[in-house]
matplotlib code that plots the C-alpha trace (Angstrom):
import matplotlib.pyplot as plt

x = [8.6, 6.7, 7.6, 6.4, 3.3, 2.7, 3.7, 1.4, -1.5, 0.1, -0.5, -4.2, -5.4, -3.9, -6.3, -9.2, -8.9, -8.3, -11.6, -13.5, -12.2, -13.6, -17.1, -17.5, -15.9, -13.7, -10.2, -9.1, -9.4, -7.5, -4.7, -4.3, -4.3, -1.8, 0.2, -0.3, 1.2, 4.2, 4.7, 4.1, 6.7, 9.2, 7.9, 8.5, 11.6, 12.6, 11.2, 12.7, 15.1, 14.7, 15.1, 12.3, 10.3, 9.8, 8.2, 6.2, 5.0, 3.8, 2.9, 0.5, -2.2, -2.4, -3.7, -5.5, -7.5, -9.6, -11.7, -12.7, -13.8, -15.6, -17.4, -18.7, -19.4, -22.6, -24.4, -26.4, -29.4, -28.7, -29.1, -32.8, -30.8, -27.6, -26.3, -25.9, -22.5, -21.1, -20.7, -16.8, -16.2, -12.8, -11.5, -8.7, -8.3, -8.4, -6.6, -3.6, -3.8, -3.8, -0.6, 0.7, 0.0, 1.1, 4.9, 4.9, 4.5, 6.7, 9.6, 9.6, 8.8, 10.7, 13.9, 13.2, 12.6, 15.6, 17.7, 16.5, 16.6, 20.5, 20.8, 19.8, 21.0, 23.9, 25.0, 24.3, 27.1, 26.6, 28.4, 27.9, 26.0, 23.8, 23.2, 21.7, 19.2, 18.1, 18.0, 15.7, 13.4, 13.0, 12.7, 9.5, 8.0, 9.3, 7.9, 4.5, 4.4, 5.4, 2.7, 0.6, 1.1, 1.6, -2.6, -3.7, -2.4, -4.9, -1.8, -0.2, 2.5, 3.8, 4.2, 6.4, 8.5, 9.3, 9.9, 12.5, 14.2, 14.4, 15.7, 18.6, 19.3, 19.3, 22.1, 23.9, 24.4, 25.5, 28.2, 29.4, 29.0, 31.6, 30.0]
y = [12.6, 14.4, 11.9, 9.6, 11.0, 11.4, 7.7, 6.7, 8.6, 7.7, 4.2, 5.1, 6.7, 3.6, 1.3, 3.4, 4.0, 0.5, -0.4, 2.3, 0.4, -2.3, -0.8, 0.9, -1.8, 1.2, -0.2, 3.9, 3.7, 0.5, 1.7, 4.7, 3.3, 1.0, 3.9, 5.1, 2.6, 2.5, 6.6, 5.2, 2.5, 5.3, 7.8, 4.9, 3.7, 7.9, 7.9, 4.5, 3.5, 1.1, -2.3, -1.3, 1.2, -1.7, -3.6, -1.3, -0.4, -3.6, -4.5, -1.4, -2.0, -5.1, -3.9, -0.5, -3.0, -4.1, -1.6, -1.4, -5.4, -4.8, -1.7, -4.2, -7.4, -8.8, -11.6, -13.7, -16.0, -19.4, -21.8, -24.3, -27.1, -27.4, -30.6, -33.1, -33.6, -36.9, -39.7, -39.8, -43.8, -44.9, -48.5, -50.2, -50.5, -47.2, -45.7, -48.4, -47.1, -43.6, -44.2, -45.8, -42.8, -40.4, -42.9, -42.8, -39.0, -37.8, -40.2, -41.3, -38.6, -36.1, -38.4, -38.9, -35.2, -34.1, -36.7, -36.1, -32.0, -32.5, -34.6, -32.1, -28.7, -29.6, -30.4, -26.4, -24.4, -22.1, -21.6, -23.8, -21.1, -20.7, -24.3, -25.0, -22.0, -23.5, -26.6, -24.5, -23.5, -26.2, -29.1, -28.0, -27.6, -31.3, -32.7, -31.3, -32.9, -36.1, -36.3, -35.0, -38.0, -40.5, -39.4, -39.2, -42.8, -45.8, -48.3, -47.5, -50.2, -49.2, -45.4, -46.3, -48.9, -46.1, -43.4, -46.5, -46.4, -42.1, -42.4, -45.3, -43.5, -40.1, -41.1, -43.3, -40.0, -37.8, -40.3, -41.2, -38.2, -35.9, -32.5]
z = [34.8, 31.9, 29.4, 31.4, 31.9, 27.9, 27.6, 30.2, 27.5, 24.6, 25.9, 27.1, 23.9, 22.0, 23.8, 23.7, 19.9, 19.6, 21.6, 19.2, 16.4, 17.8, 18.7, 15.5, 13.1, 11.9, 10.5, 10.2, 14.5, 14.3, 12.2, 13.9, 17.7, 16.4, 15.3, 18.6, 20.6, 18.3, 19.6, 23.3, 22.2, 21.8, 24.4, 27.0, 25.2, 25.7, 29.3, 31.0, 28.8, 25.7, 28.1, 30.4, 28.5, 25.9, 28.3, 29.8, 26.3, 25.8, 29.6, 30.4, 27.6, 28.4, 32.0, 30.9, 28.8, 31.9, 32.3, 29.0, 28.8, 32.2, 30.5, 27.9, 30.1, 29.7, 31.8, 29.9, 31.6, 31.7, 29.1, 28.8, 27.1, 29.2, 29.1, 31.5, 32.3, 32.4, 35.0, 36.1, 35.5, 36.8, 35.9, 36.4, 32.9, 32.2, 34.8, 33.5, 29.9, 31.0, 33.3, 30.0, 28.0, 31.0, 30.7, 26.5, 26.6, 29.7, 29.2, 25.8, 23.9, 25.6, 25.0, 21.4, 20.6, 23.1, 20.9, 17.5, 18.1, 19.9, 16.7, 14.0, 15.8, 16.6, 12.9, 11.9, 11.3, 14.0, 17.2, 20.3, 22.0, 18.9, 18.1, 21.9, 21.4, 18.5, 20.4, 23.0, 20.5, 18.1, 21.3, 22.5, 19.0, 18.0, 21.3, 21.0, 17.4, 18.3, 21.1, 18.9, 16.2, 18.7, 20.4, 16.5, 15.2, 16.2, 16.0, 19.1, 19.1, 15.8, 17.0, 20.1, 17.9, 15.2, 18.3, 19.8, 16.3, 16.1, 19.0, 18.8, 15.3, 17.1, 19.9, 17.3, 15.2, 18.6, 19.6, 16.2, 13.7, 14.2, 15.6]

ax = plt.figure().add_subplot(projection="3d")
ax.plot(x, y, z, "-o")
ax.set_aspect("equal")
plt.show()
């Protein structure tokens, strides 16, 4: 119960010497509270166990860090040049292009980078275990970058042709390629 109590302050002072790093643009306050929630790393690590005391280590700042942000909230008047937001204007045109892009993003995208990522990951030289957390962690990475290209290109039509191809090349190297 002791340890936990000196983790619980170990955690405390690392915030508070954080937050007078902060306040007094000090880097020595910033090295040192960072030095002190490594020691409430191991004191809760000591206390709870490494599985929880880890996460508590990393969990509790996070919450004793309220009081000092209300401590240092500040309401400012409103602004004299706020501007006027704009007019919703729904089409039928628009709502069509946006159920478009809503199709091109959720369907086809998601295929193509679940295909090219199965495609490439599944070639390493790991384990099958290994391979599909690679696949977990590269898939979201590759998706986000091809929605990304696909809202930054003006040519629309060409975008979804070459996603098509990755993604006929993609299955064409899962069945026949030899895993």
């Amino acid at each position: 119960m002791l340890s936990t109590i000196v983790a619980g302050a170990l955690s405390l002072a690392a915030i508070a010497l954080i937050y007078k790093s902060w306040r007094t643009r000090a880097p020595a306050f910033f090295y040192l509270g960072i030095g002190v929630l490594f020691l409430s790393c191991v004191g809760w690590s000591f206390s709870q166990g490494w599985e929880f005391g880890l996460v508590y280590a990393l969990c509790i700042p996070a919450l004793l860090v309220w009081p000092f942000i209300g401590a240092n909230q500040t309401h400012h008047p409103p602004a004299q040049n706020a501007p006027i937001p704009k007019q919703i204007e729904i089409s039928f045109k628009q709502s069509a292009t946006n159920a478009g892009h809503l199709l091109v993003v959720l369907v086809l995208l998601l295929i193509t980078s679940l295909l090219s990522t199965l495609a490439v990951c599944l070639h390493f030289p790991f384990d099958i275990t290994g391979k599909l957390a690679l696949v977990i962690v590269i898939l979201p990475v590759t998706w986000g970058m091809l929605i990304y290209h696909y809202f930054a290109v003006s040519k629309k039509g060409k975008a979804i042709a070459s996603y098509l191809c990755m993604a006929v090349i993609s299955t064409a190297v899962l069945i026949y390629v030899p895993v």
